[in-house]
N, C-alpha and C positions, 0 to 999 in steps of 0.2 A: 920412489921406493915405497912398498908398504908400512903403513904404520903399525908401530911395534903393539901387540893388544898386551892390556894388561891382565894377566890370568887368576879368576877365582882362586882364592885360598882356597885348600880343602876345608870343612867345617870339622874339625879333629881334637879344639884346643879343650873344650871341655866333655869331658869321656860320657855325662850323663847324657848329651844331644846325638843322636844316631846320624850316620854318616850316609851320604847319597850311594844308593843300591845302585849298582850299575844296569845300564836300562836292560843290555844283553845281560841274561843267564850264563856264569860258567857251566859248562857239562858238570854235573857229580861222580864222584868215582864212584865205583862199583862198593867199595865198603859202606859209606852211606846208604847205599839204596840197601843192602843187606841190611842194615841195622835197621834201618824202617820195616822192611819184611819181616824183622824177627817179632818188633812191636806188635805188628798184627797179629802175628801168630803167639805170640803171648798176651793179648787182649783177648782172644775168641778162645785161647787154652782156662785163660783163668774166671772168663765168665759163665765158662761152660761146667766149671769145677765148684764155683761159687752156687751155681742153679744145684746142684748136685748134693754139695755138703749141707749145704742152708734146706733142702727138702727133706733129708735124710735127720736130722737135728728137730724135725716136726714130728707131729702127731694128727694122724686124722681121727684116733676114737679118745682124744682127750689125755692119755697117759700121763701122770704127774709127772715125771722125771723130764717133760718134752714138753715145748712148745706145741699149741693147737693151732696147727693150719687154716686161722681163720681171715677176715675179709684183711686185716691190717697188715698180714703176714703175707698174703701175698699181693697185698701192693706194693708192699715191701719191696716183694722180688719181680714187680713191672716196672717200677721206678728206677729198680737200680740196672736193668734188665735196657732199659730205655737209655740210660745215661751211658752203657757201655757201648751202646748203638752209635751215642753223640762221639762219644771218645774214638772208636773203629771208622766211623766215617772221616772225622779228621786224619786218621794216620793212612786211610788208605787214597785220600784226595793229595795228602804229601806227596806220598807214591805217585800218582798222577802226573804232578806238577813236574819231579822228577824225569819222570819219562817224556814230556814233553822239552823237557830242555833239551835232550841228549838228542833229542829228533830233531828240533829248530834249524831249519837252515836259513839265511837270511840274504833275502835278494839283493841283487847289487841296484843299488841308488839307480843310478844310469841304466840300465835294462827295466826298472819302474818308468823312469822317465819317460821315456823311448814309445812305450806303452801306451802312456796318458797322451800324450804326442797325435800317436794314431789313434786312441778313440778313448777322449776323455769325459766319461758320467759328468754329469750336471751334478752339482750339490749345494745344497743349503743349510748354514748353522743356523738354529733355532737356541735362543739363550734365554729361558724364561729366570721374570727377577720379579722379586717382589719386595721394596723397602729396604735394597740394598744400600750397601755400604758404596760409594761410588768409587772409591780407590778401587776394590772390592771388583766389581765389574769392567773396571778401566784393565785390569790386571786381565780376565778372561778373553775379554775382545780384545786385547795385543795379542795372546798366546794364538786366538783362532787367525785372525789377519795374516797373523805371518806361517802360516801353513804354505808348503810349498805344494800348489795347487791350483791346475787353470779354471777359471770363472767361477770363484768361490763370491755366493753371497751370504752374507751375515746378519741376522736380522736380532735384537732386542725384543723379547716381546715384556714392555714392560706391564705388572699386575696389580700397579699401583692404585690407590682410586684415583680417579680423573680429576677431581676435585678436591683436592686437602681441606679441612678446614683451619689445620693450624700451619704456624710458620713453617716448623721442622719438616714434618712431612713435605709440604708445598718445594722446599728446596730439594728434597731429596729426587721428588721426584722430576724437578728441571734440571738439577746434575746430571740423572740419569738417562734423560732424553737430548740432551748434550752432546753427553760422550761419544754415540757413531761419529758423529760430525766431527768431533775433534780428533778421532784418531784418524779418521779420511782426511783430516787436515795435514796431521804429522805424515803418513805415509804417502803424500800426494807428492812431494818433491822427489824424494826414489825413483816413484811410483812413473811419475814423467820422465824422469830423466834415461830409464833402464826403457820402458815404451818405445822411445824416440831412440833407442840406439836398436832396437829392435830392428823399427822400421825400416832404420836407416840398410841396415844387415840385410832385409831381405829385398830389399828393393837392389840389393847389389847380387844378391842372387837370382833375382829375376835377370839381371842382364847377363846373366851367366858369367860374370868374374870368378875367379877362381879365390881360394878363400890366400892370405900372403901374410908374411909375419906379423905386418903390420897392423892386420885384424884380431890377429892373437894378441899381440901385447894391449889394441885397446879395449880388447874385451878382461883382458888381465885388471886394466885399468877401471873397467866399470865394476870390476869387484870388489877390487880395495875399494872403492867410493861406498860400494855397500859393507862392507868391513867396518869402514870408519864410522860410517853414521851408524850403525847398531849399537859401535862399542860407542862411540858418544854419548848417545841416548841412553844406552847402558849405567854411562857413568853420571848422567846428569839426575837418572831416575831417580824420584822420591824413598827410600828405604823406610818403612813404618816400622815392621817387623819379619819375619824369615820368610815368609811369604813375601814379599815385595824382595826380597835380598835371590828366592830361587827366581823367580821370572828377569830379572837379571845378571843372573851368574847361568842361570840353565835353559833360556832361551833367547837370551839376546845377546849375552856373548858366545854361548855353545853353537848357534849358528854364524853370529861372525866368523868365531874358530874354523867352520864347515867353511864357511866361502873362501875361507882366508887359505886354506888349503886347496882350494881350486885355482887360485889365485898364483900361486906357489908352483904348481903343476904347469900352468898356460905358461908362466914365463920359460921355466924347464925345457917345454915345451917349446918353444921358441927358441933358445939358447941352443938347444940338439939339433935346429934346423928342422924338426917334425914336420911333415904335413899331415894338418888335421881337417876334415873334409868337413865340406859347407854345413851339412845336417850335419856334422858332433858342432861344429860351431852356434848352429843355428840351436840346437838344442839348451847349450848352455845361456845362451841370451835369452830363451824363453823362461831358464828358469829362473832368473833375476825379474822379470816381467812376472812371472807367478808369483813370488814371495810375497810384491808388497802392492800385489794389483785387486785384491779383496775388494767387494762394495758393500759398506754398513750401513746401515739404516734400523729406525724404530718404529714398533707396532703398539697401540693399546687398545685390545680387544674390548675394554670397560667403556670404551668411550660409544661405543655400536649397540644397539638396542637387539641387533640383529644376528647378535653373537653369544654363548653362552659366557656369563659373569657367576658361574659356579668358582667359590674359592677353593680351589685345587691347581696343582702344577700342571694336572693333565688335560683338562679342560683348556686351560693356558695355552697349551700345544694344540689340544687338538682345535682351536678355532684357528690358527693361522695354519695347519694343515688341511684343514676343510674349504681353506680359500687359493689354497695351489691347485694353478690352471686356470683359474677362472679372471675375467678382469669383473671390475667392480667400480661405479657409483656412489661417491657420496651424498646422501640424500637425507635432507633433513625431515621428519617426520612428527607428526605433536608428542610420539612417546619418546624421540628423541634420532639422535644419528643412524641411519641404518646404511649400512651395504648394500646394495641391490646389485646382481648379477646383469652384465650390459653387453652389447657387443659390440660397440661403437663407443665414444667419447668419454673414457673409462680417466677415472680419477684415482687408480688403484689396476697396478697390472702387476698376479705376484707368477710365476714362472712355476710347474709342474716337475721338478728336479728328478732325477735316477735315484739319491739318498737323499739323507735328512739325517744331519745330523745337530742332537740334543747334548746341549753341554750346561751345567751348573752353570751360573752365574760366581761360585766361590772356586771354579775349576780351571787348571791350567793344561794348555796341551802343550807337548815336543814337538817339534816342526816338523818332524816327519810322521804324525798321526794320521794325516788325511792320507798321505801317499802311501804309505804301508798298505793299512787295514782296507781301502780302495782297491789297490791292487790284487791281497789278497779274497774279494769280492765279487772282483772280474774273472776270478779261476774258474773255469769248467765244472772241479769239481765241488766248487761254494758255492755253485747257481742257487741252492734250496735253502743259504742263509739269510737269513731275515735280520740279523742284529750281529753286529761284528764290535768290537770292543777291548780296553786294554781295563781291568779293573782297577781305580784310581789307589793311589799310593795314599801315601802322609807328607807331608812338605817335611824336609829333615831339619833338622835346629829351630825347635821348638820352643818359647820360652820359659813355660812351665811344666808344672809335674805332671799333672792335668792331661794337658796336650800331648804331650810325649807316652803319657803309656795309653791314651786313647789312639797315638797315631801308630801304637805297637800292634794293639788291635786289629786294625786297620791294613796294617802291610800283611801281617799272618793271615786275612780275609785277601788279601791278591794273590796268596800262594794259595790258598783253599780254591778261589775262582778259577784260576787257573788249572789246576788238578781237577775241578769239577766237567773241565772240557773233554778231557780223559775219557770217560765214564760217558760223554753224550750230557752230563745233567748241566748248563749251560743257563744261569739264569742272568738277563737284561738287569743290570746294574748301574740306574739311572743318572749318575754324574755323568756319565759321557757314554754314547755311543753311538755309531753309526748303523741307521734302518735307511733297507731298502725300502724306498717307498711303493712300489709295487705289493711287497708286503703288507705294508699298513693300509693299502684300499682293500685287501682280501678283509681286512679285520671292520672295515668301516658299517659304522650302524647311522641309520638316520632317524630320527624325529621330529616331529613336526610341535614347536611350540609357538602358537598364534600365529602369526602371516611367515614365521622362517623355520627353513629348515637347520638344524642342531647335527652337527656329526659326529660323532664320536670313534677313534681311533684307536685310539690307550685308553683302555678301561681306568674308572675313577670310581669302582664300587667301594673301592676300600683305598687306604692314605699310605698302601705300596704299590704304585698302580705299576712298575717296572717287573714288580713279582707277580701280579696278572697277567698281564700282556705278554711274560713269557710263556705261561701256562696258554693263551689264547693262539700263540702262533705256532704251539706243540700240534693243538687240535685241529688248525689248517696244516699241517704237513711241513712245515718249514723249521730250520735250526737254531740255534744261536751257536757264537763260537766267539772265543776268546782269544785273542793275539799275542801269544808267549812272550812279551816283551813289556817294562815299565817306560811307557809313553803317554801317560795321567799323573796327575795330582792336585789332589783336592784337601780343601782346610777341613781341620780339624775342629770342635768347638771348643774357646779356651775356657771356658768356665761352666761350672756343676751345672748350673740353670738352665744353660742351652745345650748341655752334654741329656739333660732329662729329657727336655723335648724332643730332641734328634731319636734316641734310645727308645720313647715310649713310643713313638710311628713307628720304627722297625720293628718291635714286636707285635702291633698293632696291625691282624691283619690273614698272618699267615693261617690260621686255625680256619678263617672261612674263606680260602682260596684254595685249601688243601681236598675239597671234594672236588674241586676241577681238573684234579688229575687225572681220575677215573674217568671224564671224557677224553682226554688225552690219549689215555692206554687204550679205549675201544675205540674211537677214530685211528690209530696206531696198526692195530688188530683188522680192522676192515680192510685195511690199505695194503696187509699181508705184511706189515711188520710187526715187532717183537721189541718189546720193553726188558732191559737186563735188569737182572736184580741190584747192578751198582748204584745204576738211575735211579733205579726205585728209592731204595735204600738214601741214596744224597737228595733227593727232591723232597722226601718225608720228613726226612732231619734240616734239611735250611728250612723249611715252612713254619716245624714243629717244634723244633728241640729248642728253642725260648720258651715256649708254653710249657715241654714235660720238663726240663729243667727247673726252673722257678718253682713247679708245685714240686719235683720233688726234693729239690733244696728246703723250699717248707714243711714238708711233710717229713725230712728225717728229722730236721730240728727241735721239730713241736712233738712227734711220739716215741715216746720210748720203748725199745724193743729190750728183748730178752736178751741176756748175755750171750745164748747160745746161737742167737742169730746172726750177731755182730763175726764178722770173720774176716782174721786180717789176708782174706782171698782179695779183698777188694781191691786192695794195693796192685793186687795184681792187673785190675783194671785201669786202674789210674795212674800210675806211678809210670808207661810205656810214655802214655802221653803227656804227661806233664815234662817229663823228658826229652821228647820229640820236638814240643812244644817251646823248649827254652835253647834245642838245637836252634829252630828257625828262627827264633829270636835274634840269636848269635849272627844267623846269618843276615838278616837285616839292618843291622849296624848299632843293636841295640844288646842289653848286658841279657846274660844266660839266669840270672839274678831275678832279672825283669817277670819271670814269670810266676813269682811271687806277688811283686805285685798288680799283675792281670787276675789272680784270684782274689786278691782282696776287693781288686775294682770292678768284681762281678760279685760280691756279695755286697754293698752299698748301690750295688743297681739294681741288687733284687726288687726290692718297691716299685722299681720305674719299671720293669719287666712286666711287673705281675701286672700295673695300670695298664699298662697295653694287651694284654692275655685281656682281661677282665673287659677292658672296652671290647674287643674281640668277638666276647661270647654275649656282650650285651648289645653288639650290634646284631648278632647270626638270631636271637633270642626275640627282639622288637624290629627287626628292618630298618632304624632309621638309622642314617650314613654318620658316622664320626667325622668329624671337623678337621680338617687338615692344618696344619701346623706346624708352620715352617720354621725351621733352626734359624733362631736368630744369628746375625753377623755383626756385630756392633764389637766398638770397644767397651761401652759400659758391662759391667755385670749382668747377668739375668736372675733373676729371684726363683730359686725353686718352686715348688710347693712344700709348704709345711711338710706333709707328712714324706716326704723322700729325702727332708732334712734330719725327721726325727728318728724315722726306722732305724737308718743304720745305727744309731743308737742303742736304741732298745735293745737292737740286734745284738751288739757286742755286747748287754748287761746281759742279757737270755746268754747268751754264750757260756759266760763267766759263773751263771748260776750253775750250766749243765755241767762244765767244768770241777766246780763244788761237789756239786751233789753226786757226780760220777765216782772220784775221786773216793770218796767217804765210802761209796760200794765196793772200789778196787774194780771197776769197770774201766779198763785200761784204756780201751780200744772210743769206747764214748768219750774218757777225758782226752786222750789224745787230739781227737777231731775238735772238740770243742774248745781248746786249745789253740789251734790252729786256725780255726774261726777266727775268735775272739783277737787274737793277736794282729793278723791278716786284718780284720775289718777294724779293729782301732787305727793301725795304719794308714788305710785306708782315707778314714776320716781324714785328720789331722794332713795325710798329704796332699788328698783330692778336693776335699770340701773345704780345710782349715776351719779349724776351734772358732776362732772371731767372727770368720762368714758364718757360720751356723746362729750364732746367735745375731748377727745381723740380717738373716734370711728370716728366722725365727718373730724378729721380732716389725719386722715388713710386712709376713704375712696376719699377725696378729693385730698391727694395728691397719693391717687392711680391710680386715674382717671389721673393726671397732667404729673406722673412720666413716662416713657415709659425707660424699662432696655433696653441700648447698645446690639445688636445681635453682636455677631462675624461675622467678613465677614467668603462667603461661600468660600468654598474650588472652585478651581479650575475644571473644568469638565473634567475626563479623557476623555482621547477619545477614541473612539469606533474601538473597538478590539475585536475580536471571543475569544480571552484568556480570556475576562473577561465576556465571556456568559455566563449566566446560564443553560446550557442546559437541565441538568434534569427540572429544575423547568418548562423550557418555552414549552418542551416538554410533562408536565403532565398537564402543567393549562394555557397554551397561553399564549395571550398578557392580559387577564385580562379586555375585553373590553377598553383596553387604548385609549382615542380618536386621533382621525388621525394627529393633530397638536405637538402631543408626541412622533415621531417616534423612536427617538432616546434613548427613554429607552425601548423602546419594544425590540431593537437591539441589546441593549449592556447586556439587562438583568437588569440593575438596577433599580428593581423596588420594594418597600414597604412590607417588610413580613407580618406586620401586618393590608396590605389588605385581605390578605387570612389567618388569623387565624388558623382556625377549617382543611384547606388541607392536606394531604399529599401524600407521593408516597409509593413505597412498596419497602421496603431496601431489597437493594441487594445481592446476594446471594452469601457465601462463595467460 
């Protein structure tokens, strides 16, 4: 008899943690979608009313009674002109989203199957990690393993340094290098058992046997066996926090569940006396062989002299895509390990895949990710998509306040993506997706640094390389498309510190990828297609609208306008979407309440905005590349920076002044706002940063600044000796440009390997 599973609680007990969105979209009725439509057209009535009253309330030859239409006044009205732009693009990507639910129709499992059967793509997951948390990564490589999917291989590419100098790190990074191995470990007993009943299956269809109850029921029986050991493992799994509780509840028992109802059916099946033909049999036993027949293994790019060790995610990627198809040589060289491309006796053979699929390291998939978004990639008419994807959710039961309205954020950004599909404006959302690889060699560039070639795929000009590379695969002609379904999810950061870091790279970035649109639209145009103004319009505003928001959130605060400018028209701008905005709240399993505070919790990131805008323009300004900066995952705290601890601050006391001083004028409409500021971002504080962390951030950074650690004295300088030349090296790559005041490491040889990275020589022959 099957074993009884024991079934997830719902997560319901306490009202503040949002409840699991179901992965299908209900259809919306028809009211809904009206009420969205009216939004729009009460946003575009009332900003068009606003342009009108606020120009009419001016003066262009000075008149005392009127404002003079000067440079403040009508930034006035580009700021607020821009923010109505940010407001109308979200209600009408709603819209989108919408319409795509009501269209989704969703394949049957078994007609996928069937599919992949006859001609199943090659694919590779690529997991790039750097310093992760190894629960952390143990979590993502279960979720990809158990994809139901023939000849998946899975690769780590860890971006650790090679060499730790200290403890911590040093384990981190041999947990990490670990991990394939032991989950090849755990899934290998399935993994054989379901193989061998394979075999056994078709070697009795080779002798042409006809398929007999008896087949059924033990194919019944190889399911429950996979039933059992999932919910097992399930139940035996370490539980840390909600993340470790959904990869448990939502992929190792949600697919038991699935077998277990296959399971339910075959005996059914059996019991009616059914005859079910050798292929549906054959079929089902193959897909017990696909779930847990995955091959993992690890890569470190750092350890190759012959690879690029730019610290970036995308460089990450793009060295172990620049090595598919190729076999490869390890060879040791004086500058260090290199690759060398062989065609015989290869120490390294990596496989040229149909996709490539790029998953977080903090990311979890549903087991029917690969086989969906696949399927829908082999269609006819997605031959010209390049990136297919589900845009990652927020893991639901959250521990803190923190996480929870950052994961509120988060879900309202899967209904925007998805609504962005709508429209054509489709942007590569780098926790998980699947590329065509075929794709990514139209995009590839090569470079020659010293004896190797550098390839580069994913653009790494800037530290959103996912928002490039959409914009680069626009200008070769190919799409992106988003998968109307929740089949991702990705952690959240729980704490202010690593919520900074995460927040200043997203806005870091778009300002100077926003002129590559304009190759886009005229590569578009040549081709005798046509850009809509929706695209336009949504690709402007994802790139931009953190830069003009942030100045213009600063710039109403800081100047004070004329009474007669202020007009409560505005409302009419805002108040649709704030509205809208705390509908979809509602429907992601969070309060209508919540969107209070998503406001507060975007004026306490104003600082970390504006740091990212400002690196931005200080990168587009001097050319040199901002530093990449990856979200911590740790359970310790991360320290902010001072000043994005003290802003919100300030913020609320400037609040509270305008507040004052408005008040005292009988400036309704300024105390109101400022009001509501003030209020909103004290909230804020106290719930997102908390009182005690501030001054425990506060006083980290100061005495960071104060403290300066003891250096060991330097070693003594040997002296210069031809014994301790480097000859090979100085003889393949000189002095290195060393300037003339340096002679003496030119002479002795002692000079920095990780000046020359990427060099090397050609080893010597036996």
């Amino acid at each position: 008899m099957p074993r009884l599973r024991r079934r997830p609680a719902a997560d319901t007990a306490d009202p503040r943690r949002p409840a699991l969105v179901p992965t299908i979209a209900p259809p919306f009725k028809d009211g809904r979608i009206v009420v969205g439509q009216i939004a729009v057209v009460i946003t575009v009535v009332g900003w068009l009313a606003f342009l009108a009253v606020t120009i009419s309330r001016t003066s262009l030859t000075g008149a005392p009674d009127k404002p003079a239409l000067d440079l403040a006044t009508i930034a006035y009205l580009v700021l607020m002109s821009l923010l109505a732009c940010s407001a109308l693009a979200y209600l009408i990507t709603r819209l989108g989203f919408y319409y795509r639910v009501r269209s989704h129709t969703r394949a049957p499992r078994g007609t996928i199957g069937l599919s992949l059967e006859r001609s199943a793509p090659t694919m590779t997951v690529l997991v790039p990690a750097y310093q992760e948390d190894p629960r952390v990564i143990r979590m993502t490589l279960l979720s990809a393993a158990l994809q139901e999917y023939p000849d998946l291989e899975i690769v780590l590419l860890v971006d650790d340094p090679p060499n730790p100098k200290y403890a911590g790190p040093a384990e981190i990074l041999r947990a990490a290098m670990r991990l394939p191995g032991e989950i090849q470990d755990v899934l290998a007993e399935p993994a054989t058992r379901f193989a061998s009943a394979l075999e056994r299956f078709e070697a009795r269809c080779e002798q042409g046997d006809l398929p007999r109850r008896a087949d059924i029921e033990a194919l019944a029986a190889e399911y429950d066996h996979a039933v059992t050991w999932l919910d097992t493992y399930a139940d035996d799994y370490e539980i840390t926090d909600h993340s470790d509780r959904f990869l448990a509840d939502q992929v190792l028992r949600r697919l038991a569940a699935d077998l277990e109802t296959v399971a339910r059916a075959l005996r059914a099946a059996a019991d009616d006396g059914a005859t079910l033909t050798a292929s549906h049999l054959l079929h089902l036993h193959r897909r017990l062989d696909w779930i847990f027949s995955a091959r993992l293994s690890s890569f470190e790019r750092k350890r190759y002299v012959s690879l690029s060790h730019a610290a970036n995610k995308a460089m990450n990627l793009n060295s172990y895509i620049g090595l598919m198809g190729g076999s490869y040589r390890d060879v040791s060289t004086d500058a260090g390990r290199a690759l060398i491309p062989v065609a015989h006796g290869a120490d390294l053979v990596v496989r040229d895949p149909d996709y490539v699929l790029t998953l977080d390291a903090d990311s979890v998939l549903l087991p029917e990710y690969c086989l969906r978004i696949v399927n829908l990639l082999e269609q006819s008419e997605h031959a010209r998509v390049a990136v297919a994807q589900t845009p990652y959710s927020a893991f639901p039961g959250p521990e803190t306040r923190l996480e929870r309205i950052a994961g509120a954020t988060t879900d309202l950004q899967h209904i925007l993506h998805q609504g962005m599909t709508y429209y054509d404006a489709t942007f590569w959302v780098g926790a998980n997706a699947i590329l065509r690889k075929r794709a990514l060699d139209e995009l590839a560039v090569t470079e020659h640094v010293g004896d190797f070639e550098i390839k580069r795929y994913i653009s790494d000009r800037t530290v959103i390389e996912d928002t490039e590379s959409s914009i680069d695969l626009g200008v070769h002609g190919w799409r992106l498309l988003n998968y109307p379904e929740r089949l991702s999810y990705s952690a959240t950061p729980p704490d202010f510190g690593s919520l900074c870091i995460q927040r200043q790279r997203w806005a870091n970035g778009g300002l100077l990828i926003l002129p590559r649109l304009r190759h886009q639209i005229r590569a578009r145009r040549v081709r005798g297609e046509s850009t809509s103004m929706g695209e336009l319009l949504l690709r402007v505003n994802y790139m931009a609208s953190i830069a003009w928001a942030s100045v213009a959130l600063l710039f109403l605060l800081g100047y004070q306008f004329s009474d007669a400018l202020l007009s409560p028209l505005i409302f009419a701008i805002s108040v649709p979407y704030f509205l809208m905005m705390a509908s979809d709240l509602r429907y992601c399993g969070y309060r209508r309440s919540d969107v209070l505070g998503i406001y507060g919790f975007n004026l306490v990131l104003l600082p970390v905005n504006l740091a990212g805008v400002l690196s931005s323009l200080f990168q587009g300004l001097t050319g040199a590349r901002i530093a990449f900066r990856r979200t911590p995952k740790v359970r310790a705290r991360t320290t902010p920076g001072l000043l994005f601890v003290v802003l919100p601050y300030v913020f609320v006391v400037f609040s509270v002044l305008t507040f004052l001083v408005a008040y005292d004028h009988e400036r309704w409409v300024s105390a109101g706002v400022a009001a509501v500021n003030a209020v909103l971002a004290a909230y804020a504080i106290v719930a997102f940063i908390g009182l005690w962390h501030s001054v425990v951030d506060v006083w980290h950074n100061v005495t960071g600044w104060l403290y300066v650690p003891a250096t060991a004295p330097a070693a003594p300088a040997a002296e210069p000796a031809t014994a301790g030349v480097d000859w090979r090296a100085l003889l393949q790559y000189g002095d290195f440009g060393a300037p003339e005041h340096e002679p003496e490491r030119i002479s002795t040889g002692r000079f920095r390997r990780e000046q020359v990275p990427q060099l090397g020589v050609v080893p010597e022959e036996n």
